[in-house]
N, C-alpha and C positions, 0 to 999 in steps of 0.2 A: 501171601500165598499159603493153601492151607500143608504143603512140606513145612515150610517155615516153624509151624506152627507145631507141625509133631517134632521137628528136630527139636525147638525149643521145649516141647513136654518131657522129651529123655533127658536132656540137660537137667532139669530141673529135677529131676527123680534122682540123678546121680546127687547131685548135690544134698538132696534129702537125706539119702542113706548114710552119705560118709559124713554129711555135720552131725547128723542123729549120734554116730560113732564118737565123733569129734565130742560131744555134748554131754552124751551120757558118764563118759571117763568123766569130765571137768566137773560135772557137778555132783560126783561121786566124792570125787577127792577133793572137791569145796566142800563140804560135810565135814569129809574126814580131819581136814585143816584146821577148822571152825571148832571141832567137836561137839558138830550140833548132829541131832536124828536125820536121818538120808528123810524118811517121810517130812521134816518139813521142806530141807531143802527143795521137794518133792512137791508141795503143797505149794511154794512162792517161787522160785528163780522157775523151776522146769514148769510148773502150770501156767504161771503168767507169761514165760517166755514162748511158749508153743500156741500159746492164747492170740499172740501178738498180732496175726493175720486174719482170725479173726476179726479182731478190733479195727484194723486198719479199714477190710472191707464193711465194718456197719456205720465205720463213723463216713467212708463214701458214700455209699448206699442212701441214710440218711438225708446227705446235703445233697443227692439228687433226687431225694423226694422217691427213693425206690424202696419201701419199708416192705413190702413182700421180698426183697433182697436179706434185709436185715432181720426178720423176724424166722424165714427161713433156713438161713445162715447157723442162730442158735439155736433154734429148733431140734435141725437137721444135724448139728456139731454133737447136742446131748445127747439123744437120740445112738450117734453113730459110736460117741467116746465109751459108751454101755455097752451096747447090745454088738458092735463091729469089735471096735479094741481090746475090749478086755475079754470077751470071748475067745478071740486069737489070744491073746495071751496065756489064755487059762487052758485053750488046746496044747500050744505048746508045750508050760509046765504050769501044774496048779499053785494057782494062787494062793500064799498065805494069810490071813487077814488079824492084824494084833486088837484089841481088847477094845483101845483106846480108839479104834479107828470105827470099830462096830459100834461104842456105844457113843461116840462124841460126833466124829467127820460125816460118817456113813448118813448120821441121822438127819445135818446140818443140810448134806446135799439132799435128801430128800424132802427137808423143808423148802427150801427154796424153788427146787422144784415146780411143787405144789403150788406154792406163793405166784409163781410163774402161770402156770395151769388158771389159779383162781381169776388171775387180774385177767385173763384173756376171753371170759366168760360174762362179759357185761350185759348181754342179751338173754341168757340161761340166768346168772344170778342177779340181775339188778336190771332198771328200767334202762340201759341204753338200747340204742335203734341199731349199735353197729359193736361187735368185737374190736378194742383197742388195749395198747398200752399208752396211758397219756403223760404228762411230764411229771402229775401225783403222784403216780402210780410206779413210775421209775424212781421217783425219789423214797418211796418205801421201798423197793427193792434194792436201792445204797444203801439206806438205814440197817438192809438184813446184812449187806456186805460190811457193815463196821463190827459186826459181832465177832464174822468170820475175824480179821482183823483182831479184832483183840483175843480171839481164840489162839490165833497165832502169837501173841505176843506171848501170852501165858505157856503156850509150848515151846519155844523159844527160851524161857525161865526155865522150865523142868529139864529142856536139854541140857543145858548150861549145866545144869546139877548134876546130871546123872557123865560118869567117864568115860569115854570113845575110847576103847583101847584099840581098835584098830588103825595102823600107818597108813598115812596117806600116799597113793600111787604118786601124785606128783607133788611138789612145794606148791604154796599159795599163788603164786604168781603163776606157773602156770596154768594151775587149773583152772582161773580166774580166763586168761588167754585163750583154753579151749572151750570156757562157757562162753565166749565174746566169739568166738569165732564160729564154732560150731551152729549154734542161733544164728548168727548172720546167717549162714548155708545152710539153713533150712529154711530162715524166714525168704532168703532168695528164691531156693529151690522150689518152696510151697506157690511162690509168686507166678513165677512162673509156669507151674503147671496149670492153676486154678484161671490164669489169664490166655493158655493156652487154647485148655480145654471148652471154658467157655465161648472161646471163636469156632473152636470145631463144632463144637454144638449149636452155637448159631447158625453153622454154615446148614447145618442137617436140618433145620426147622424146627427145636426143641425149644417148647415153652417155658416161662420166664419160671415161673413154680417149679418146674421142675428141675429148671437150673439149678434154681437155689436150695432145694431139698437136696438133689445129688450131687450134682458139680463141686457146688459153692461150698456146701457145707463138707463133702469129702476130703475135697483140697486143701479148705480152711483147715480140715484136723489131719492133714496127714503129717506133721509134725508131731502129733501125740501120737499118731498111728507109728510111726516109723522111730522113733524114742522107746514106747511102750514095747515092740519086739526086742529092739535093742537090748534095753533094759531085761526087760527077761530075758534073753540068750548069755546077757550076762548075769544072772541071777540076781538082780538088781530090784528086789518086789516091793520095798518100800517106794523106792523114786516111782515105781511105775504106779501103782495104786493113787500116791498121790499127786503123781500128773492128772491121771484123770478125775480125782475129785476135786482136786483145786480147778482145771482146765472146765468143767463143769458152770460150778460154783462163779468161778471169770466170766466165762460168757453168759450167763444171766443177768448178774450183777451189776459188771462193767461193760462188755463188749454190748449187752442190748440197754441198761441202764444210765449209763454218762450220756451218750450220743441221744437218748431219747430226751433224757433232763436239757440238754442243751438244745438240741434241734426242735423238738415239739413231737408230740403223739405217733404213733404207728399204728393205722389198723391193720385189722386180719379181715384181708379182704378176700385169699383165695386158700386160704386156709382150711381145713375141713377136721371133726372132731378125732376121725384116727389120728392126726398129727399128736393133739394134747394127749391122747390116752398112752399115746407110745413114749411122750416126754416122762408123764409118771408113771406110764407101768417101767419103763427100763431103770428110771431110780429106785422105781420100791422093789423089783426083782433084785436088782444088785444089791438090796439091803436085806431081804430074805436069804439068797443066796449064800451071803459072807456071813450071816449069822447062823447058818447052820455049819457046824465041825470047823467056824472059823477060817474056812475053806471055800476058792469058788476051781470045781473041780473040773476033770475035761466035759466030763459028761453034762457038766451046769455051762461051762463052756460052747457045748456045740448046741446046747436050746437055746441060748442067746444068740450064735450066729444063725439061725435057722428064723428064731422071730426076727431077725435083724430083713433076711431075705423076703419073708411074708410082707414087711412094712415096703420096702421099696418094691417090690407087685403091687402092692396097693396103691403107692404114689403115682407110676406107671399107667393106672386102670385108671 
């Protein structure tokens, strides 16, 4: 019944907000514990963990052969983690953006990106009859996530070096218990709305593209969405920045790269070129942005949430 289905969509939203709450404490004060930089923890536990729904729906998507789901999905998640998130973020309070993040991470996601964009152009750059990503083609796109990978290892080393004088909110244990807890009650909550909504939308007559542009891929990131506020509300701009570069960087990699290496190819069959240009224009916007006064401001804020509006008009039409 479609009640059913909205009581389950508020369930699911509450559950978002208070694990986002639950989440953001515990991986704060996992840092703090560690005496490692909030950006990486920010980079690995919170991007890969908010990633995770994602991942879950490309690796279904896949083995039922529904690759306008999956392609979609990260499309629609990069897309949304740019120009939606960190826009709201940046309206609330401006973002600050450190040295290391504009000349190393910033760059990293905008390469892949690209790499992303390129392989999708097999009929523009190269003799194919059809736009895909094939199982080649994802295993170069892991080979670019092993960089990432050992970029982290390497920052990892420098944290290590460098002293955390700040005290941690909670001992290791538990903030270990609210990082385990909180994940769950988003990854729940996220499951739930994105399972909800997409019934309500079926029930309405909504085509399968645009499920997966808006639906699929909103739901999937509203775990970064609702962390990222968080995060900022609590003045948190490392973990939020690099939720969304790492949360990025994941779903290209792994969330559309494993499941392809394993499953076999995905094309783009309903795909059209505003999708790619908005994959790279929101990265290399977010890389302009942060590199001017190291700052992405309200004002740089509200032209991303406004192109963000302009793109879903355009998926709509």
């Amino acid at each position: 019944m479609i009640i059913v289905e909205f009581i389950s969509l508020i369930v699911g939203f509450v559950l978002l907000i208070k694990g986002a709450d639950i989440f953001v404490d515990g991986a704060s004060s996992t840092a703090q514990n560690f005496k490692i930089s909030k950006m990486l923890i920010g980079l690995t536990i919170v991007a890969f963990g908010t990633s995770a729904p994602e991942f879950a729906v490309s690796v279904s998507a896949l083995a039922n052969r529904s690759s306008d789901i999956v392609l979609g999905n990260v499309i629609g998640s990069c897309i949304l983690n740019i120009l939606l998130i960190l826009g709201v973020a940046s309206v609330i309070k401006p973002i600050k953006i450190g040295d290391n993040t504009v000349k190393k991470e910033l760059p990293l996601c905008l390469l892949i990106s690209t790499l992303l964009v390129v392989l999708l152009l097999d009929v523009k750059l190269g003799n194919g009859s059809i736009n895909e990503i094939t199982r080649s083609d994802a295993l170069v796109i892991i080979l670019f996530f092993t960089v990432f990978v050992y970029y982290l290892i390497t920052l990892l080393h420098k944290s290590k070096e460098s002293k955390e004088k700040e005290k941690p909110k909670y001992k290791l244990f538990k903030s270990l218990l609210f990082v385990a807890i909180g994940l769950g009650a988003i990854v729940l909550g996220s499951n739930m709305v994105v399972n909800s909504s997409i019934e309500i939308a079926l029930y309405a007559g909504i085509s399968q593209r645009v499920i997966s542009l808006t639906i699929v891929a909103f739901g999937t990131s509203l775990p970064e969405l609702v962390t990222t506020i968080v995060s900022s509300r609590k003045g948190e701009q490392e973990l939020l920045l690099g939720n969304i570069i790492g949360s990025n960087i994941f779903n290209i990699c792994v969330v559309l790269g494993v499941p392809v290496a394993i499953f076999g190819s995905v094309a783009q069959t309903s795909f059209t070129v505003i999708d790619l240009i908005y994959l790279f224009g929101s990265a290399l916007v977010l890389y302009i942005f942060s590199s001017t006064n190291k700052t992405i401001s309200r004002c740089e804020g509200i032209i991303m949430l406004v192109a963000f509006a302009v793109y879903y008009v355009l998926v709509f039409l």
